[in-house]
Phi, psi and omega in degrees: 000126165319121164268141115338104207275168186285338178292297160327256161026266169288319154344312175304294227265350201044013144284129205326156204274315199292346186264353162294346194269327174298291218278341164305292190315331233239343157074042171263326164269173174200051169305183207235180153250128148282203178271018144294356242338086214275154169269146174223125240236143156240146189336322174288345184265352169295304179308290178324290159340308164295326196284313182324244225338293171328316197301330212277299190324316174308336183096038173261146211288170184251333169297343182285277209317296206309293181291344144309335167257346166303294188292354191256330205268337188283290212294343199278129181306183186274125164087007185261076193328148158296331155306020196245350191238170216259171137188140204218147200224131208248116166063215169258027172270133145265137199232117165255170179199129185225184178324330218235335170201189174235159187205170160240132184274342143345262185293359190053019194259171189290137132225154183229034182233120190248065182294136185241019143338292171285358182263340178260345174348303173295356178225008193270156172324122170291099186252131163306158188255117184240124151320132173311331170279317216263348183287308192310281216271001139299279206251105167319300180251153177290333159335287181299308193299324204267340179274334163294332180302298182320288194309319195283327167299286170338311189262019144141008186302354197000303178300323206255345154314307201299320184283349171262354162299308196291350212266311130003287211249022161306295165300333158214101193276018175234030178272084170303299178278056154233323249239321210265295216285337155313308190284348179285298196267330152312302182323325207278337217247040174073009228229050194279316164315312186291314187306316170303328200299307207304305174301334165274322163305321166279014161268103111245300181299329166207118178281343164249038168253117167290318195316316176281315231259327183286333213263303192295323217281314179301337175290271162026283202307311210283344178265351162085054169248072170271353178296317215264329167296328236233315160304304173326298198304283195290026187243312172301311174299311193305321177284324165214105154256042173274342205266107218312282192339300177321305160312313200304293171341289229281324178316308181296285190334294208287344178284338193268339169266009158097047181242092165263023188236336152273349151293330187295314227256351187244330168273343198280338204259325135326299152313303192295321199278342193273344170260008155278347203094033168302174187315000000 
């Protein structure tokens, strides 16, 4: 498999080479040397990296991420990589997540509630708290039901979004992005079966939403179906082939499946769109 020079590295991930260089020493990553001795990355510490980089973009702090992944490789069984789980970063919260469960690596607790409270407090909507027959018979049209479902995500409300999505395509079911935004939150909340079902109905219904097809492709993944995540993604390219993620997803899928010359080609094209500013 191609290794990755610290220069490469920093390029992907926009992180500084010294702090890719701390966290190598610090063995939270794990290059290799060459006889030169240069560090050289392997695609999983490139994925690890990226999700860091996301956590810095969040405003989570960089001694926070460090002892956050300090503390996730202690929990982790023996031999198991930190490229092997999820790390999300919920609110003011970091969140793992791996096939089989979700955690805050700190506190140790279980968790399946993906709160965005606190991150949306400041802009979110004061909405009175309604029952779903009172959500229906506020908002009249699937329309009205789908923009409260929005407002109600916003403010961190989950249980009472879900019923107004579902309430949403009750009244109309071809309301694709109610639809899109229901398997999301099934998804946030480990519900990953439900979350395809949700995702393969609006490609049926619009076969050119990359969003459901990128959505699917990752449900796909998280039940370890990568033959069928690695079609999903390129069924998402064929259709908007900006989409940087995608790319980045289907490059690890073809690398771990031993493709490295279509990982190399999904990934260099990831590289390019991420310094135009791609999806």
């Amino acid at each position: 498999m191609r290794e990755y020079s610290t220069r490469e590295v920093k390029d992907l991930t926009e992180l500084p080479e010294a702090l890719i260089r701390r966290w190598a020493r610090a063995r939270l990553i794990t290059p290799n040397k060459d006889l030169q001795g240069r560090w050289r990355y392997s695609f999983q510490d490139l994925a690890l990296l990226r999700t860091a980089g996301k956590l810095l973009k969040a405003h989570i702090s960089l001694n926070r991420i460090t002892r956050t992944l300090r503390t996730i490789r202690k929990q982790l069984p023996s031999g198991r990589p930190l490229s092997a789980v999820r790390i999300l970063v919920t609110g003011s919260n970091v969140v793992v997540r791996d096939r089989l469960a979700s955690w805050e690596p700190v506190s140790r607790q279980g968790t399946l509630d993906f709160d965005v409270q606190k991150l949306s407090q400041p802009v979110a909507p004061h909405i009175p708290r309604r029952s779903r027959a009172e959500l229906e018979k506020a908002a009249p049209s699937a329309e009205g039901l789908y923009q409260t479902a929005l407002d109600l995500e916003l403010a961190g409300r989950g249980a009472e979004a879900r019923d107004a999505y579902e309430a949403a395509l009750a009244r109309n079911p071809e309301l694709v992005s109610a639809r899109i935004n229901l398997g999301r939150l099934m998804h946030a909340e480990n519900r990953v079966t439900e979350a395809e079902v949700l995702y393969r109905a609006p490609l049926a219904q619009d076969p050119r939403s990359a969003l459901a097809a990128f959505n699917l492709a990752v449900a796909l993944e998280d039940q370890g179906a990568a033959a069928a995540a690695i079609e999903a993604y390129e069924k998402a390219l064929a259709i908007d082939g900006n989409y940087a993620d995608a790319h980045f997803n289907l490059s690890r899928l073809l690398e771990a499946k031993g493709d490295a010359r279509g990982a190399l080609r999904h990934l260099n094209t990831f590289r390019r769109l991420l310094r135009q500013g791609g999806t």
